[in-house]
C-alpha positions in Angstrom: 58.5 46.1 -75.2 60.2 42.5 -75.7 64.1 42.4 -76.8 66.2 39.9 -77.9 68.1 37.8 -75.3 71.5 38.8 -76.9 71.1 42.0 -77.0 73.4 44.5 -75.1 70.6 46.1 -73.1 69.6 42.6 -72.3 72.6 40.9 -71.3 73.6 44.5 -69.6 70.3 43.7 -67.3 71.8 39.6 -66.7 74.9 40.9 -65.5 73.5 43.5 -63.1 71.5 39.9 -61.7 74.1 37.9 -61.4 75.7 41.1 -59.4 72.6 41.3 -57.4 72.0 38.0 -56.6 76.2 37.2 -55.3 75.8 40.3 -53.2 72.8 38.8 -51.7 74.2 35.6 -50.8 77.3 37.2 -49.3 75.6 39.1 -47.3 73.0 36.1 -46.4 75.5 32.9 -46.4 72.6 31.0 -45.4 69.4 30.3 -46.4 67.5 32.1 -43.4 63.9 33.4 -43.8 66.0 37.5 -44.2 63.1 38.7 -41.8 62.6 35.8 -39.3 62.7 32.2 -38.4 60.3 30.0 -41.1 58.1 27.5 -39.7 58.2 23.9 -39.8 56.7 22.6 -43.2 54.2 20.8 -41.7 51.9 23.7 -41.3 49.3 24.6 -43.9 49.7 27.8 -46.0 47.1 30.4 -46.8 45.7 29.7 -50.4 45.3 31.9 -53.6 41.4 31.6 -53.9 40.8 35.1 -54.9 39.2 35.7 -58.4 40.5 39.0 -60.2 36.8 39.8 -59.9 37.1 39.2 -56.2 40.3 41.9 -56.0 38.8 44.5 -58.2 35.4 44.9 -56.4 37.2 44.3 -52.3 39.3 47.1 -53.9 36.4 49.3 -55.1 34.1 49.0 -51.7 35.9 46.6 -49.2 36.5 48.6 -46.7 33.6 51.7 -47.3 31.8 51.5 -44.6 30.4 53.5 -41.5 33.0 56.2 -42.1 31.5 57.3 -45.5 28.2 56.7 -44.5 27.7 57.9 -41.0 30.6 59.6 -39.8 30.4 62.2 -42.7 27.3 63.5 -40.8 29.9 64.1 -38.2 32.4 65.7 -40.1 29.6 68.0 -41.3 28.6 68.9 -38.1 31.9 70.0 -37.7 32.8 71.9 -40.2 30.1 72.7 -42.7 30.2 71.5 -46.2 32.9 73.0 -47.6 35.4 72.0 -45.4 34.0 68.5 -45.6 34.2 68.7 -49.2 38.4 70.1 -49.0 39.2 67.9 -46.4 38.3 64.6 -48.6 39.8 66.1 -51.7 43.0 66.7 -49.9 43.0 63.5 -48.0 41.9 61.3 -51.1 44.6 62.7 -52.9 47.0 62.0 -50.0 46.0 58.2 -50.0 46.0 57.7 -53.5 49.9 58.3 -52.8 49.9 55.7 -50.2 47.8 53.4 -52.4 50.8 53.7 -55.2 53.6 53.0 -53.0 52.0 50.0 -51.3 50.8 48.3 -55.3 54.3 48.8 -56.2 55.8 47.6 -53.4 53.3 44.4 -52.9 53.0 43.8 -57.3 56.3 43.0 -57.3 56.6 40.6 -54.5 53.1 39.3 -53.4 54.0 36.6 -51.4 51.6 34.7 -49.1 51.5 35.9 -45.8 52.8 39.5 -46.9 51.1 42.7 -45.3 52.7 45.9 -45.2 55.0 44.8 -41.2 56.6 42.1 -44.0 57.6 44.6 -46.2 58.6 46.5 -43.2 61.2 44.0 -42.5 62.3 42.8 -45.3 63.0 47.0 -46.8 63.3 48.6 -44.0 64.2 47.0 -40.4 63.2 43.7 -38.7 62.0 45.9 -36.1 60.0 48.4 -38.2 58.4 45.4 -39.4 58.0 44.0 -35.6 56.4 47.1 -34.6 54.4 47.3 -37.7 52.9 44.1 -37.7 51.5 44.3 -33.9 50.2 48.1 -34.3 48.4 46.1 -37.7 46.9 43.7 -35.7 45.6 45.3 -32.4 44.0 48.1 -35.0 42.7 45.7 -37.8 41.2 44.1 -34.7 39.2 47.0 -32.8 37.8 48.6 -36.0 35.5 45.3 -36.2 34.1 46.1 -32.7 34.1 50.3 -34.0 32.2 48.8 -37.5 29.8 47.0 -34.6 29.1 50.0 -33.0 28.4 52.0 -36.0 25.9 49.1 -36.9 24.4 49.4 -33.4 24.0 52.8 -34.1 22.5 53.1 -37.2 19.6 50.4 -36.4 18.5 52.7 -33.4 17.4 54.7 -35.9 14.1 52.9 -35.9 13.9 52.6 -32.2 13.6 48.7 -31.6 12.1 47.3 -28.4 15.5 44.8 -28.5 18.2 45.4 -26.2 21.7 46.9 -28.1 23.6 43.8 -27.1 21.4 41.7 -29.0 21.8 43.6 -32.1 25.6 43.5 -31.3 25.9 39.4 -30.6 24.0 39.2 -34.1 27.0 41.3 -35.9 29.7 39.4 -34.6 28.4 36.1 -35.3 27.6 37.0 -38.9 31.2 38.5 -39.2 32.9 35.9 -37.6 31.2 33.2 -39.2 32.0 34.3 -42.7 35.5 34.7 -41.7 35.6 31.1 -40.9 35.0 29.9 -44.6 37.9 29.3 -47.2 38.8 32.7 -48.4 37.4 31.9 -52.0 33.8 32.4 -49.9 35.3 35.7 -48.1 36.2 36.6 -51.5 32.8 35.8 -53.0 30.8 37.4 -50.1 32.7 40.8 -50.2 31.8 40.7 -54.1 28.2 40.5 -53.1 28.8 43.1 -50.0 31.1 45.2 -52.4 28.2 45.7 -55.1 25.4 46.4 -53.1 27.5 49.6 -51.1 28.5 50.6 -55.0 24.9 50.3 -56.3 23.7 51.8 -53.1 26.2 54.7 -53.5 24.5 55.2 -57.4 21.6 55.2 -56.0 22.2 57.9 -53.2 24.1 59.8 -55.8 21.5 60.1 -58.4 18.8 60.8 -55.4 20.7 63.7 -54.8 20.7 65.1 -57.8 17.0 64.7 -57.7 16.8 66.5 -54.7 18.8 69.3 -56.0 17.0 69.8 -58.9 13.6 70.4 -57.1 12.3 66.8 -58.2 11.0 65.7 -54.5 7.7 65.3 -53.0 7.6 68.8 -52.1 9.2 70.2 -55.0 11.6 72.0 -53.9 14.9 72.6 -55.6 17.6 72.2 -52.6 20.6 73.9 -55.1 23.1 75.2 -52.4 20.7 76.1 -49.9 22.6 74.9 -47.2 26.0 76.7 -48.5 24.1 80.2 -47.6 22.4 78.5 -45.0 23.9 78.3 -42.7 27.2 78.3 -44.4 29.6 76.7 -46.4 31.8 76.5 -43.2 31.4 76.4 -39.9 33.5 77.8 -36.8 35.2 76.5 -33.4 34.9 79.3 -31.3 36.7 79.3 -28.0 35.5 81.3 -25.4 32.8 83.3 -27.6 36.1 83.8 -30.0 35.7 82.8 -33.7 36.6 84.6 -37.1 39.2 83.0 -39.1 40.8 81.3 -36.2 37.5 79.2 -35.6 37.1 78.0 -38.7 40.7 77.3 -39.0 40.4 74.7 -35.8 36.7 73.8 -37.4 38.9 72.6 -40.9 41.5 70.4 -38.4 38.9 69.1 -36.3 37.2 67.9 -40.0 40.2 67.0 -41.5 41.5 64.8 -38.3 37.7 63.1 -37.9 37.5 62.1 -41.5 40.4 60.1 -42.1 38.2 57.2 -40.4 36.5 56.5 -43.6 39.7 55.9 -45.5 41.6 54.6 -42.7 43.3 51.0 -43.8 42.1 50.7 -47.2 45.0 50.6 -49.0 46.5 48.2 -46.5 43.5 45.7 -47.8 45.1 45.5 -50.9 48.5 44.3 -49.9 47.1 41.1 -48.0 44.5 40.3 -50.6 47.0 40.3 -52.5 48.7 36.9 -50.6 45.7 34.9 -51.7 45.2 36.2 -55.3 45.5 34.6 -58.2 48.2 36.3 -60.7 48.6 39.0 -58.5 51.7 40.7 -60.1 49.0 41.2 -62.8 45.8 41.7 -61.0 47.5 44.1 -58.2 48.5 47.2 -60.6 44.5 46.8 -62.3 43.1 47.2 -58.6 46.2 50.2 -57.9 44.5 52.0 -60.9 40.9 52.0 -60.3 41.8 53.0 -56.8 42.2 57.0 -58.3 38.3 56.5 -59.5 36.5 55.0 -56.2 38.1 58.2 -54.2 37.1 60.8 -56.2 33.5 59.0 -57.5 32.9 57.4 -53.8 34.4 59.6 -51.3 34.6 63.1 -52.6 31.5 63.2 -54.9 29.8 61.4 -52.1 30.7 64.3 -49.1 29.8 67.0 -52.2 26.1 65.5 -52.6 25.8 65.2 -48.5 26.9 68.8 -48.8 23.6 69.4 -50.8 20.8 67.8 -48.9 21.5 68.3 -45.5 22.1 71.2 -43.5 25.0 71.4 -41.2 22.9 72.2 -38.4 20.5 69.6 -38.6 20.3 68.2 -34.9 19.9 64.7 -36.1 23.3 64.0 -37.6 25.7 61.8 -35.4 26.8 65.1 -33.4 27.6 63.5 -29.4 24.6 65.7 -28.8 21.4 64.0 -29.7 22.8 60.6 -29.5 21.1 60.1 -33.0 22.8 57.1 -35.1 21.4 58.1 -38.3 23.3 57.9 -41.6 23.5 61.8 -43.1 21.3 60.2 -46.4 19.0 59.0 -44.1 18.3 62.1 -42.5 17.9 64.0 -45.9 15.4 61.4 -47.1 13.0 62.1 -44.2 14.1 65.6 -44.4 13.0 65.6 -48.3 9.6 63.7 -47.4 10.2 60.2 -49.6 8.7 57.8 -47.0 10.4 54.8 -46.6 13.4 54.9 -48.4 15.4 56.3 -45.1 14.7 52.3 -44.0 16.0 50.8 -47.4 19.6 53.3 -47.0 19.8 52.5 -43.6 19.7 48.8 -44.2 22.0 49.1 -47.0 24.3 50.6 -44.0 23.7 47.9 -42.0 25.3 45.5 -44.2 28.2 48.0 -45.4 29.2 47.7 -41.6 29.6 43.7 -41.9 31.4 44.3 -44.7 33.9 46.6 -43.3 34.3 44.8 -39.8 34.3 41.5 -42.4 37.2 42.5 -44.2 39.2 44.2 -40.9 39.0 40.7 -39.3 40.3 39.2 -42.5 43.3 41.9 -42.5 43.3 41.3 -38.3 43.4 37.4 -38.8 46.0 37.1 -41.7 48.4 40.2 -40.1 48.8 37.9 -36.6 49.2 34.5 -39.3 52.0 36.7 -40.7 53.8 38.3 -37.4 53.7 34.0 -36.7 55.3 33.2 -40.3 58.2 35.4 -39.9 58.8 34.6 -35.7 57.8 37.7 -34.3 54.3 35.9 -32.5 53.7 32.5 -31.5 54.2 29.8 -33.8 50.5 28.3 -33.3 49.4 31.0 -34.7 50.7 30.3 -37.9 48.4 27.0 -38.3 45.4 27.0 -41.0 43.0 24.3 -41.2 42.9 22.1 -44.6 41.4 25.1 -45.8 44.0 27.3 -45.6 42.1 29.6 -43.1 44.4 30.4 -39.9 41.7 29.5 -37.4 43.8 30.0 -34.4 44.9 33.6 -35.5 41.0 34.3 -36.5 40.0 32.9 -32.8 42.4 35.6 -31.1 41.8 38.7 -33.6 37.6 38.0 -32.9 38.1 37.8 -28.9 38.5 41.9 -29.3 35.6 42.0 -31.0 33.6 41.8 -27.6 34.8 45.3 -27.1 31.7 46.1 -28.9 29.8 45.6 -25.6 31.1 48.9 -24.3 28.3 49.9 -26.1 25.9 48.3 -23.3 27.5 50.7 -20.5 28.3 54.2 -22.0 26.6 56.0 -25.0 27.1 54.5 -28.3 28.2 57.8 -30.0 31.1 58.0 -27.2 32.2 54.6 -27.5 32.4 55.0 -31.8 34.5 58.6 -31.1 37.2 56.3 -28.7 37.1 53.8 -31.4 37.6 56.2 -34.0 40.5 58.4 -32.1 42.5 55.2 -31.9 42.0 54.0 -35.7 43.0 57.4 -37.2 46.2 57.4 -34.8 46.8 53.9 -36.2 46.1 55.0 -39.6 48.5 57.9 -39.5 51.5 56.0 -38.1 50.6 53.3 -40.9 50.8 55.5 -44.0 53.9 57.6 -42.4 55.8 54.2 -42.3 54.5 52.8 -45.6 56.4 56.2 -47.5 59.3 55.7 -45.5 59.5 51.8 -46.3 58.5 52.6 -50.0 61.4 55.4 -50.2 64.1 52.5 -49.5 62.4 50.5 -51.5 62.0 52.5 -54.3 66.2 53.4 -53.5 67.1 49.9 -53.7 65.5 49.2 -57.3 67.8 51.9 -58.3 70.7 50.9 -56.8 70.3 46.8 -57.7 68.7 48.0 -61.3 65.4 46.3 -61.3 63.3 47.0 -64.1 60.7 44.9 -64.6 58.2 46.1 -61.9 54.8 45.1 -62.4 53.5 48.8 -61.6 55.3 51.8 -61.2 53.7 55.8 -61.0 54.8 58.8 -62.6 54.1 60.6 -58.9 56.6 58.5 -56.7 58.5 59.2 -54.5 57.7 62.9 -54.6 54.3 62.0 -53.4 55.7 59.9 -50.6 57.5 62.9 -49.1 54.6 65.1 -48.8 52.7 61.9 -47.5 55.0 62.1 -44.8 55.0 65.8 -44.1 51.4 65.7 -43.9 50.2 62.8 -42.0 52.6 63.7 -39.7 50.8 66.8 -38.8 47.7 65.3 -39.1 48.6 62.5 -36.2 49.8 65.2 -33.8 46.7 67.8 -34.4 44.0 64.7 -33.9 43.8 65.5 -30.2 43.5 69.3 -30.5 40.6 70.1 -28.9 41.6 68.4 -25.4 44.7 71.2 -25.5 41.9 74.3 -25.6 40.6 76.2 -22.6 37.8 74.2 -21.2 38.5 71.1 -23.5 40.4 68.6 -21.4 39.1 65.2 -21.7 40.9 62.0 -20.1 39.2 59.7 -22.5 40.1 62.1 -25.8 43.3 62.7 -25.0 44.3 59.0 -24.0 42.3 57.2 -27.3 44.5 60.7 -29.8 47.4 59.7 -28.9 48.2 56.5 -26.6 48.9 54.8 -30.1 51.9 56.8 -30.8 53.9 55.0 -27.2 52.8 52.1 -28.1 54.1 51.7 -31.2 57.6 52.7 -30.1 57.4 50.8 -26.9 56.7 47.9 -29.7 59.7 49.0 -31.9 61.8 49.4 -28.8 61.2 46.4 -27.2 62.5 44.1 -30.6 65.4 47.1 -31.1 66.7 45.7 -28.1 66.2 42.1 -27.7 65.9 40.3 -31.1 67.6 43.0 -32.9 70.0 44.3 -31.1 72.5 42.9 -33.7 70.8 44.4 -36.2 71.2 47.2 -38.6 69.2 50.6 -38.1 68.3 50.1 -41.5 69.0 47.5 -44.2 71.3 49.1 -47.1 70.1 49.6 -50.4 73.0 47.4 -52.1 71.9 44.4 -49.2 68.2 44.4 -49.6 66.4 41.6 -50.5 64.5 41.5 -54.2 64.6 38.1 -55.1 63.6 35.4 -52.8 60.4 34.6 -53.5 60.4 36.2 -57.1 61.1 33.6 -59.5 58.2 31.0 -57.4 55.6 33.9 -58.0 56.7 34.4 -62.0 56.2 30.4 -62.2 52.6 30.7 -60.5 51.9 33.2 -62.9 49.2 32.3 -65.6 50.2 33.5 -69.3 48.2 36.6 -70.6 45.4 36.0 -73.1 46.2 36.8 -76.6 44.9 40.5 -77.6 46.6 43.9 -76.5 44.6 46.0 -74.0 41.7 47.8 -75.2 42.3 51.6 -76.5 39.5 53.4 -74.1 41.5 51.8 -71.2 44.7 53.3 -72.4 43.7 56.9 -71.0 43.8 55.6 -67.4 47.6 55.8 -67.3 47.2 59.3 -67.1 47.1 58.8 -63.1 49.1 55.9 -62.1 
């Protein structure tokens, strides 16, 4: 609602500004980047050439890839449909948290070069953000070569007489070469990539309701079959001992494995939004369809798997048969409808560019901002006349050759290493982003901002169970190496070698650049303006009209 300038609520809010603003610039006399030393001018900036259209779809499918669409068959495997079904309610809920802290944080300052180690610094600590930002960038950068796998494994379900490290080289190239376009063709490519996983998702959807319905060849009617047989959970026993106990470690072992296919998504949003246009606008509209791609995507997509295959079936990606095969895949052969396994498994195929496309987008411009802000090498920091930082691209592809593991151990054990180190990332991620967003969300309060793009009605409550719970999570993921018989060098290292090396990381800054430092930037001293009045200025004005009434009931979950 728009007030007059003169009034008192109005001139109230001037003078807490003026308050804010000679606070700030006592505590920060000079005119110092608050989070790091800027570069030279010389260098070329990033550019906004993200469309809205761009945002709203890399929101809706940028990052589903081969975590919804193969490693659900794992998480089946593990712990029968029901628990796969609970664990990505639970988990989708737990993210949509995460997703509403980081649009309210990054809506209100979406400055180029900002990921969620920026924020770290500039709400939190410089050395939060320091740790942050190189945790980012080694993890953005081995989930391409984990995508590459997963694409690796998925087209050995038709048994080709080509050699896996041809299929791999292919991958990279493609990903790496679409990287090295302006970002309006990243944008415009992950549009394309974006659609077909959405349509492709329809499509699987809808097939599964056929299925269930009895309308396949054999004209059957699957109904819950497979949640009497052979159950709607499974168990872990230990040494012939099961019961509740089993299926207890069964529901953490699913819960731990499936946080791959939501791992980093959020985190997508924050740097998109660096090179969007109007982002303070177009940020919040992504933020709110976010609540309908988990529950549509994620959690109606695990239900339907649920449905058509069995839990049992040997040909999901188990580490037993060594079978790469997406879980729709197998129910299509399963079902009888002849070629159509080859049509989803393509569709696959080209989900996994997209995801390892848009980690070495997040990998590329995470080092470009670690180099904005001082905390990595200044060359970094370069972009070509097209704004793309080729020298921070160069260094975030090199890991992808970690793909090539695949050529000397099993494909299915290299994606489970890849995996165990992504979720550790993921957890220690989301635990930082509701500790950043709690001292953000204090500040606001305490310097009286008000006119935050996006703000939701479950903050910061949500943050605090966020917390709690991914806390857990991240010391559980490795569970199964602490049970009799299930010691495993490789498990055990990949679970939890993260969690060092993010405080060695933290530790390492804490006592070298910021040693003078504060532990944690006050609340009263935190920076909300720099920055702010450039983005209102870049800002295009809204077009005339009011928003349209059957969009008005979406507020009901932001």
């Amino acid at each position: 609602m728009n007030r007059s300038s003169s009034s008192p609520s109005a001139l109230r809010e001037k003078s807490d500004l003026v308050d804010i603003e000679a606070r700030y610039e006592k505590a920060h006399p000079t005119n110092s980047n608050p989070i790091g030393e800027t570069l030279d001018t010389g260098i070329t900036h990033t550019e906004r050439g993200l469309e809205a259209r761009h945002a709203q779809m890399i929101a809706i499918g940028g990052t589903i890839g081969t975590g919804l669409f193969v490693g659900s068959g794992q998480a089946l495997s593990l712990g029968g449909p029901l628990l796969l079904l609970l664990s990505y309610t639970i988990i989708s809920c737990l993210v949509y948290g995460i997703v509403t802290a980081t649009t309210e944080m990054s809506s209100y300052l979406p400055v180029q070069g900002a990921n969620m180690a920026y924020y770290g610094s500039r709400f939190f600590s410089r050395s939060l953000g320091f740790a942050m930002g190189w945790m980012y960038w080694y993890i953005f950068s081995i989930t391409v070569p984990a995508e590459v796998t997963a694409t690796s494994l998925v087209i050995g379900y038709w048994n080709p007489p080509v050699h896996v490290a041809v299929w791999i080289t292919l991958t990279i190239i493609v990903v790496v070469g679409l990287n090295c376009f302006p970002v309006k063709v990243y944008g415009e490519a992950e549009f394309w990539f974006a659609s077909l996983k959405v349509f492709g998702i329809l499509g699987l959807l809808l097939m599964a309701l056929v299925l269930v319905c009895g309308g396949g060849p054999s004209g059957r009617a699957l109904g819950f079959h497979y949640w009497h047989n052979p159950g709607p959970v499974k168990e872990f026993p230990i040494d012939g001992v099961g019961g509740g106990i089993g299926r207890l470690r069964a529901f953490v072992a699913t819960m731990t494995f499936s946080i791959f296919a939501f791992a980093f998504a959020p985190e997508l949003l924050v740097v998109t939004g660096g090179e969007m246009k109007n982002p303070r606008r177009n940020l919040p509209i992504a933020g709110r369809t976010y609540f309908y791609r988990l529950i549509f995507f994620y959690v109606l997509g695990v239900f339907a798997i649920g449905l058509i295959v069995s839990s049992n079936n040997e040909n999901l990606l188990n580490g037993k048969s060594g079978a790469g095969s997406s879980p729709w895949a197998v129910a299509i052969r399963e079902a009888g409808i002849k070629g159509l396994d080859s049509v989803v498994n393509a569709i696959i195929v080209t989900s996994a560019w997209s995801a390892a496309n848009s980690y070495l987008y997040l990998a590329s411009r995470t080092l470009y901002s670690l180099a904005l802000v001082g905390n990595a090498p200044r060359i970094f920091a370069r972009c070509n006349r097209y704004g793309v930082p080729y020298y921070a691209l160069a260094a975030s592809a090199s890991l992808s050759l970690l793909a090539y593991l695949n050529v000397a151990s099993a494909g299915v054990t290299v994606f489970n290493w890849f995996v165990n180190l992504i979720n550790t990332g993921a957890f220690q991620s989301w635990i930082c982003v509701s500790v950043i967003y709690l001292r953000f969300r204090k500040a606001t309060d305490a310097q009286h901002i008000t006119d935050l793009p996006f703000r939701s009605r479950f903050q910061p409550y949500i943050s605090y169970v966020c917390i709690f719970m991914f806390t857990v999570l991240m010391l559980l993921s490795g569970f199964k190496v602490f049970l009799p018989g299930g010691w495993n060098s490789s498990t055990f290292l990949t679970s939890y070698i993260g969690i060092p090396i993010f405080f060695a990381f933290y530790a390492v800054h804490r006592l070298t650049a910021g040693r003078a430092d504060k532990w944690c930037v006050s609340a009263e001293d935190m920076d909300l303006l720099s920055g702010l009045k450039e983005l209102k200025e870049e800002e295009e004005p809204v077009a005339e009209g009011g928003e349209k009434w059957y969009k008005k009931w979406r507020t009901v979950f932001t």
